[in-house]
C-alpha positions in Angstrom: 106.1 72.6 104.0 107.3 71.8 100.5 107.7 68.4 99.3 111.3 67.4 98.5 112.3 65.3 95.5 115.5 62.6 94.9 117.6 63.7 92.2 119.0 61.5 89.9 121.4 61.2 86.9 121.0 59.4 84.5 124.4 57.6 83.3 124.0 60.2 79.7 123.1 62.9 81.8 126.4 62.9 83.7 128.3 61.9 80.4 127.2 65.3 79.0 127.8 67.0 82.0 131.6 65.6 82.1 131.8 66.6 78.2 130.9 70.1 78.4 133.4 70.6 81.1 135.8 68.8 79.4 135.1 70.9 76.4 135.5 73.9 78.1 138.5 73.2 79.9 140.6 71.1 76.8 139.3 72.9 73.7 138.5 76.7 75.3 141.3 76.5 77.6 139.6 77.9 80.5 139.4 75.6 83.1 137.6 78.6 85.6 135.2 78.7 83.0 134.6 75.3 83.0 134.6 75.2 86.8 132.0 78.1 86.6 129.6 76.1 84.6 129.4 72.8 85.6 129.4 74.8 88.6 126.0 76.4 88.0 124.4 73.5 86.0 124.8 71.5 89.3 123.1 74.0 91.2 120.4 74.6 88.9 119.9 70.4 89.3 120.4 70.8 92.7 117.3 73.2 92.9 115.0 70.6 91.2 114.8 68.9 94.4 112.1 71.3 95.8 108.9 72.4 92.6 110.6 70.9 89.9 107.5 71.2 87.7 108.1 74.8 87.8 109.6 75.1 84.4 108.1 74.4 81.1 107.6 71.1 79.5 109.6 70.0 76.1 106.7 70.7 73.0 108.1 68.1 70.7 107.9 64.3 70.2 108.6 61.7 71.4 109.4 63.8 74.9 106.5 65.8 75.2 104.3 62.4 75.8 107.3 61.7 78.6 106.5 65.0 80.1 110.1 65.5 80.1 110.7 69.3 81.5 113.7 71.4 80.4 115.0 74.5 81.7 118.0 76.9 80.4 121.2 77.2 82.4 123.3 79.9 80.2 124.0 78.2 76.9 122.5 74.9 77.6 119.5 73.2 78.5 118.6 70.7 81.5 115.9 67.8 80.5 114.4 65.9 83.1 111.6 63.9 84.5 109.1 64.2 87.2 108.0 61.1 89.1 105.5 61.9 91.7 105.3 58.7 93.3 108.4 58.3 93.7 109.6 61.6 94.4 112.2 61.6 92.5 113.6 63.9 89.6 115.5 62.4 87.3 118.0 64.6 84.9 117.9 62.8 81.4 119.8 65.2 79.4 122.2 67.9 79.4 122.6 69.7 75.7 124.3 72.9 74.5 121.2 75.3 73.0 122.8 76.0 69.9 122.4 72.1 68.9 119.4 71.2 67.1 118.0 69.0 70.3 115.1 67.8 68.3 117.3 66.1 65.4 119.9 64.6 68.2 116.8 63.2 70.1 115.0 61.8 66.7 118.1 59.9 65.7 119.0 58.7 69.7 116.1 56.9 69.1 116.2 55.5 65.8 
């Protein structure tokens, strides 16, 4: 049997989650749209609970010595974190692809 891992959000994490589907229903007008993909976001978190090391880890600094993983969901990318002794996953970031993630991280940090 599989071992089965705690999900968490961090409080940014669900502040970008609540941003792109405000986004998507205020400034695209499409509120099914934005239903449909904080819809499928979820679920992709969701499916962290069981392998999340399946998907590749982030190559730049200063989150590749985190080992923070990220994986695609449409136009936007899930980063998290693995804790194997605690079992848990925790989501750290949610960003739309097209931004340059690197530079938003870099300055976050400053």
């Amino acid at each position: 049997m599989s071992k089965t891992y705690k999900v968490i959000y961090s409080p940014q994490a669900l502040e970008d989650l609540t941003e792109i589907y405000e986004y998507i229903l205020f400034s695209l007008q499409a509120r099914v749209a934005a239903e449909n993909q904080s819809s499928r976001i979820r679920k992709m978190i969701r499916s962290l609970d069981t392998f999340p090391a399946r998907h590749s880890l982030v190559e730049w600094e200063p989150w590749a010595s985190m080992k923070i993983y990220k994986v695609p969901v449409d136009n936007y990318m899930i980063f998290y974190r693995v804790d194997e002794k605690l079992s848990t996953v925790s989501i750290i970031r949610i960003f739309c692809s097209g931004r340059n993630i690197e530079d938003v991280i870099k300055h976050t940090n400053d």
